[in-house]
C-alpha positions in Angstrom: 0.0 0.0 0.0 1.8 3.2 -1.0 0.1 5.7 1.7 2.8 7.5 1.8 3.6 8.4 -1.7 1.3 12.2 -2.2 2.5 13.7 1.3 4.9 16.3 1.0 7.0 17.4 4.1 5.6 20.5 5.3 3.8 21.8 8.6 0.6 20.1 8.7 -0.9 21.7 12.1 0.3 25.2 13.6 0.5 24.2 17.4 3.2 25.8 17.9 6.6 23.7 19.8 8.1 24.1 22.6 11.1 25.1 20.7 9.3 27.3 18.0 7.8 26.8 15.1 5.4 24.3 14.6 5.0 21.1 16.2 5.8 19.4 12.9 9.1 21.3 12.8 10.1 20.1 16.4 9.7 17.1 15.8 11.4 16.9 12.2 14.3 18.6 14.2 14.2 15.5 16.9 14.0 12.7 14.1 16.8 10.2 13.4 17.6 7.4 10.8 15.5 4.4 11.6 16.5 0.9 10.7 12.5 -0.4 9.2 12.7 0.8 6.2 14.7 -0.3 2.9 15.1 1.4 -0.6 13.0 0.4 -3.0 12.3 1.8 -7.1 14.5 5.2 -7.7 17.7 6.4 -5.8 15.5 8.2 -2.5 12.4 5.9 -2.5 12.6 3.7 1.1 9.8 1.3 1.7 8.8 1.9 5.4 8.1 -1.7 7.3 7.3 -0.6 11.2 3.2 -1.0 10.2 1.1 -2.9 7.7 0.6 0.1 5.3 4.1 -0.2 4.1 4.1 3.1 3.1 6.3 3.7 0.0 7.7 7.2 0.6 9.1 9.2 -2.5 11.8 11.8 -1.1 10.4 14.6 0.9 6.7 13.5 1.9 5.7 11.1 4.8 4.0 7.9 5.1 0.2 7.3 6.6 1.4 8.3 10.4 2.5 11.6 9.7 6.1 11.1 11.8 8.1 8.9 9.5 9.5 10.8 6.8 11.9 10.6 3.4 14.8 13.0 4.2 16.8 12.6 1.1 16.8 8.9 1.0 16.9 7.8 4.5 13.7 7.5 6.4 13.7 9.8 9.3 11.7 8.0 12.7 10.7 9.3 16.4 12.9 9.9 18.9 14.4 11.6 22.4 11.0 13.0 23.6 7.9 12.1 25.2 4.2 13.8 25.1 3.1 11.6 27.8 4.9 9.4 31.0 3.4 7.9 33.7 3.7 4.9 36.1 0.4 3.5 37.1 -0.7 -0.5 37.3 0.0 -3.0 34.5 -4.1 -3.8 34.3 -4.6 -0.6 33.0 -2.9 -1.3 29.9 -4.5 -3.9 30.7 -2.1 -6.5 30.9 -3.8 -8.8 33.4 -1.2 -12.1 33.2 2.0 -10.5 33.2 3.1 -9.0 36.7 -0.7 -8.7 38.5 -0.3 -5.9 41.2 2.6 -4.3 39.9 3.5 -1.2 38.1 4.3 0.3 34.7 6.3 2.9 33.4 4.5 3.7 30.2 5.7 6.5 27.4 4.0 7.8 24.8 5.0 9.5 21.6 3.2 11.3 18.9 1.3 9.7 15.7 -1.1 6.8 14.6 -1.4 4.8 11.6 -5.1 4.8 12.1 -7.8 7.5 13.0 -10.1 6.0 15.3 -13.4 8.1 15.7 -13.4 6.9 19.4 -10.0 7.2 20.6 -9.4 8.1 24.1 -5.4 9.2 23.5 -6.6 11.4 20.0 -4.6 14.5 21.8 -1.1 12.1 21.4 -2.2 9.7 18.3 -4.1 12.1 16.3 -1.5 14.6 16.6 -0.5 16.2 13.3 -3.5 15.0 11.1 -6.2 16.8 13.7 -5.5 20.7 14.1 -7.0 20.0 17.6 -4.4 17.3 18.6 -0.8 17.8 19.4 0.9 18.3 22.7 4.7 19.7 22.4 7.1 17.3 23.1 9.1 16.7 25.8 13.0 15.7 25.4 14.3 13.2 27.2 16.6 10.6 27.3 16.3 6.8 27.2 18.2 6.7 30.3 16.4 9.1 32.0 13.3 7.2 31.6 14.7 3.7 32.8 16.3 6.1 35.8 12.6 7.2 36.7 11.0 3.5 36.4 13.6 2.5 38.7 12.7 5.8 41.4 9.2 4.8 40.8 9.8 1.5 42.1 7.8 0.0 38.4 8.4 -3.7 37.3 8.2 -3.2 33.6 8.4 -0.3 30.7 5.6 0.0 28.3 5.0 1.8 25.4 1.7 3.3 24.5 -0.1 6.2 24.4 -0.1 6.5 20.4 0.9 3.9 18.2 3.7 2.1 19.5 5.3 0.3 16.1 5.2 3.4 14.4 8.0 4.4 17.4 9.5 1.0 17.6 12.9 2.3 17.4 12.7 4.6 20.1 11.0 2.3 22.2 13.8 -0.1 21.8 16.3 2.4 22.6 14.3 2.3 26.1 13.9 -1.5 26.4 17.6 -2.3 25.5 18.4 -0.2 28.6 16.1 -1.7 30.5 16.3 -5.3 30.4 19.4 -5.1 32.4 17.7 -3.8 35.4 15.1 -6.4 35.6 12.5 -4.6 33.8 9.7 -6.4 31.7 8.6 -4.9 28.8 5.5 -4.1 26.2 3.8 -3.2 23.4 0.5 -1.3 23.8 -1.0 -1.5 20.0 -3.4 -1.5 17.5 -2.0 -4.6 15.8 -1.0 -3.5 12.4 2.3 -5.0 12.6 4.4 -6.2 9.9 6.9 -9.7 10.8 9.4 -7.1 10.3 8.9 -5.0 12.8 7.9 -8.0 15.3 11.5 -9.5 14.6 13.0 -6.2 15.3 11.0 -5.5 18.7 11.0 -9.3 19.8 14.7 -9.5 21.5 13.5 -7.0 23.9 9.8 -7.1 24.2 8.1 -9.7 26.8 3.8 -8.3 26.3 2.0 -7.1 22.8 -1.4 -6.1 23.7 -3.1 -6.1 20.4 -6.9 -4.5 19.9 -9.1 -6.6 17.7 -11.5 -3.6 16.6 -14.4 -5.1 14.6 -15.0 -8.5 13.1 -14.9 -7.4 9.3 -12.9 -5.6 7.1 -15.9 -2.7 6.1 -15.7 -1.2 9.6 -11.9 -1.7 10.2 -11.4 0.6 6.6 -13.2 3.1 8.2 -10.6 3.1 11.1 -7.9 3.1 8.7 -6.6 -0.2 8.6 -7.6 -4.0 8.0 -9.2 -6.9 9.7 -6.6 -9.3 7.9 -4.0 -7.7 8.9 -4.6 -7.4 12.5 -5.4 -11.6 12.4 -2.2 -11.9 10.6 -0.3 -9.9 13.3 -2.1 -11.9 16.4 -1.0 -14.7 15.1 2.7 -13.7 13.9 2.9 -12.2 17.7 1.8 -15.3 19.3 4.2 -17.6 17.1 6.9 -15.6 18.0 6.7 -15.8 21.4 5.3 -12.2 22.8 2.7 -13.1 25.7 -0.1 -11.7 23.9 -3.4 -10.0 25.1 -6.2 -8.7 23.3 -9.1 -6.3 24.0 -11.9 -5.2 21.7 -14.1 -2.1 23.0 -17.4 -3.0 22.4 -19.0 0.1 20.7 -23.0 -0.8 20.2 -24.0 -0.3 16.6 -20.7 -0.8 15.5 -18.9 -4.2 16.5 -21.6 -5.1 19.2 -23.6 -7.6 16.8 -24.0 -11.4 18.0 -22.6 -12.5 15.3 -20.0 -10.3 15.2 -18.6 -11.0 18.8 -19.0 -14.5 17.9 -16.3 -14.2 15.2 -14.1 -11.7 17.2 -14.1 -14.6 19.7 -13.6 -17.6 17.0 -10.7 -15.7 15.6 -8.9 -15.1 19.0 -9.3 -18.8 20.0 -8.2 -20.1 17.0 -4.3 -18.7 17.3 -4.9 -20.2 20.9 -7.6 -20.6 23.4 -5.1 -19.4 26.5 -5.2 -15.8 24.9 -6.7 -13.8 27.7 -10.1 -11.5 26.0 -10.8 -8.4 27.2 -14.3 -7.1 26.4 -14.2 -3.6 27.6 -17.0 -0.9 27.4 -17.0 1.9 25.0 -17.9 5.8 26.6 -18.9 8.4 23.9 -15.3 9.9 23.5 -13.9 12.0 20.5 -15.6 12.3 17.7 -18.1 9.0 18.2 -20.7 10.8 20.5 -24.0 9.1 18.8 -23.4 5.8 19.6 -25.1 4.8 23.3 -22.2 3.9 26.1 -21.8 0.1 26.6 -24.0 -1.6 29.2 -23.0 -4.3 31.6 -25.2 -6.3 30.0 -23.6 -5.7 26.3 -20.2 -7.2 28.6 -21.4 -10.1 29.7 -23.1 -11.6 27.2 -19.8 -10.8 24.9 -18.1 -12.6 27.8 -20.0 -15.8 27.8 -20.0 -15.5 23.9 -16.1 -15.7 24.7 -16.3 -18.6 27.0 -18.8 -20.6 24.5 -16.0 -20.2 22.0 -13.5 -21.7 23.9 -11.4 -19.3 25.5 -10.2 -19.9 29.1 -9.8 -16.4 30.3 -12.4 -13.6 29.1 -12.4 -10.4 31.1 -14.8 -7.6 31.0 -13.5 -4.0 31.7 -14.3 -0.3 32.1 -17.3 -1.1 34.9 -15.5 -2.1 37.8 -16.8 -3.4 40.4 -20.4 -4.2 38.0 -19.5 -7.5 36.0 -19.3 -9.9 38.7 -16.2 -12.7 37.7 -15.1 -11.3 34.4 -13.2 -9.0 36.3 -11.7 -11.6 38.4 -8.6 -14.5 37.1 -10.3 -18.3 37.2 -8.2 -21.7 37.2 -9.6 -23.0 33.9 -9.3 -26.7 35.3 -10.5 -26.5 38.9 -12.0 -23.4 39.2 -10.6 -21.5 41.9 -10.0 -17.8 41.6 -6.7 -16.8 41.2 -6.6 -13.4 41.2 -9.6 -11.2 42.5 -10.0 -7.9 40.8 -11.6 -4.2 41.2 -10.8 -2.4 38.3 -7.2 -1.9 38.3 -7.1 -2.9 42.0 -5.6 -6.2 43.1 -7.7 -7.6 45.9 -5.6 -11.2 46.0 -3.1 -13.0 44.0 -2.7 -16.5 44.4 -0.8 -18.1 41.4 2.0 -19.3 42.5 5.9 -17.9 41.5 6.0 -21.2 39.4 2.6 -19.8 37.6 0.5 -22.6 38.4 -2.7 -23.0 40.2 -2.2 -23.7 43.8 -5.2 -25.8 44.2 -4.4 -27.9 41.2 -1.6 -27.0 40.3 -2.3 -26.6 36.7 -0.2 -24.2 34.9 -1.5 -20.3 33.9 -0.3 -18.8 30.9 1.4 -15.5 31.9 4.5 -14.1 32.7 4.2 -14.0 36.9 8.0 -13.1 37.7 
């Protein structure tokens, strides 16, 4: 998909930096080579990799996200700053089987390879393609960040916020630095990966959240991407080892239909049944304001939908303390609750440091140490 073959590099919003100028001039000013990218066609035409679109960029204009850019025959990336940074628990990510209780250090960038009409982060993802978006960038350092996660006392670095592959080489400046002090790591994303850019973050990424937005490819254009590609990338993630997790906000009229969460459900448990579901409700948010907020009951029955299909752990989110066990961690063999749940509380957690069951025995997928 060449999507980012008719953008030429100019200003595109007039926020103005925290350097001067516009923000797209700051952050042209804090871009660097990036390694996902290869030439392709004439002299100065590089083939961007770090997302599905694969954006063929001709010299001097941009690809889909608006941050990756053709300087001359090198393809400019992300890097040295942050919009947003804050450590807060790992089930708000929600990574709810790696490190229950604990917290993250999670940084956030600028830029999105889609344009969700619901987003809840459009001030960091939408930045430079909304003239309401856009939040001037912070410099920092990669080491200042692992310095902080360390002062905050947080078990793992995570990168979200925007879109998280279309930064993948900054956030592996950060994770590089980070394994060495103990520090589990993660992808908060959309899921429009390439195996390219999954090779290049594996080495250093333990979680990939992925959202699974819709359950067919009519209302995934219309979010700027594609159903088939987000399956792809599930699977390509789970194959390569990433714990994986996957949430779909369930947004009535849109990607609440039987049928629909049927499929979503299907297509989870057929790259493997031990991928935890989260079902999480939608709030009118952004530019989606007709569309009525999610119910508990919209949760549940997309819950036991997920059960009926198979999967072993299906959690429902954004009600706490209103959905009754699909907030809470079950032992999928004996039935024992493993870890009790409000919201992003942890009210007990009883796997074991092996990860098993300790009535049974039985081992959880996760990552628990």
């Amino acid at each position: 998909m060449a999507g980012g073959s008719g953008r030429r590099v100019v200003p595109l919003v007039t926020t103005p930096g925290a350097s001067g100028g516009t923000l797209q001039d700051v952050l042209d000013r804090l871009a660097v080579p990036g390694a996902l990218w290869h030439r392709e066609g004439d002299a100065e035409d590089v083939r961007c990799v770090a997302c599905g679109h694969r954006c063929l960029i001709r010299e001097g204009r941009r690809g889909i996200c608006r941050v990756r850019f053709n300087d001359h025959g090198r393809l400019m990336v992300p890097h040295g700053y942050v919009v947003a940074l804050q450590c807060d628990p790992i089930e708000k990510k929600p990574f709810f089987h790696m490190l229950p209780g604990t917290d993250a250090l999670t940084f956030g960038m600028l830029g999105c390879d889609f344009h969700c009409g619901y987003c809840q982060n459009w001030l960091t993802s939408q930045a430079l393609r909304d003239p309401g978006a856009g939040s001037a960038p912070s410099p920092i350092t990669a080491e200042a960040i692992v310095d902080l996660a360390r002062r905050r006392g947080a078990s793992s670095l995570v990168s979200s916020y925007n879109e998280p592959l279309i930064t993948a080489e900054w956030a592996m400046e950060v994770f590089r630095l980070g394994r060495p002090h103990g520090f589990r790591t993660g992808f908060v994303s959309n899921g429009n990966a390439t195996p390219e850019v999954l090779d290049h973050i594996r080495p250093w990424t333990d979680g990939f959240k992925i959202d699974l937005k819709a359950a067919d490819e009519r209302p995934y254009r219309s979010l700027g991407g594609t159903l088939a590609n987000v399956l792809r990338s599930v699977r390509w993630a789970h194959e390569r080892g990433f714990w994986v997790e996957i949430v779909t906000l369930l947004v009535p009229g849109f990607n609440d239909q039987a049928d629909a969460v049927r499929r979503m459900a299907d297509a989870v448990a057929a790259v493997s049944p031990t991928i935890p579901w989260h079902v999480t409700a939608f709030h009118q948010d952004y530019q989606m304001t007709d569309p009525r907020n999610t119910t508990v009951a919209d949760l549940v029955r997309a819950c036991e939908t997920g059960r009926e299909a198979g999967l072993r752990f299906v959690y429902a989110g954004n009600l706490p303390g209103r959905v009754g066990r699909w907030e809470h961690t079950w032992c999928p063999d004996c039935g024992s609750i493993l870890v009790e749940r409000y919201g992003y509380e942890i009210l007990q957690q009883r796997i074991t440091p092996a990860g098993t069951c300790p009535e049974c025995a039985v081992p959880i997928p996760g990552i628990w140490a």
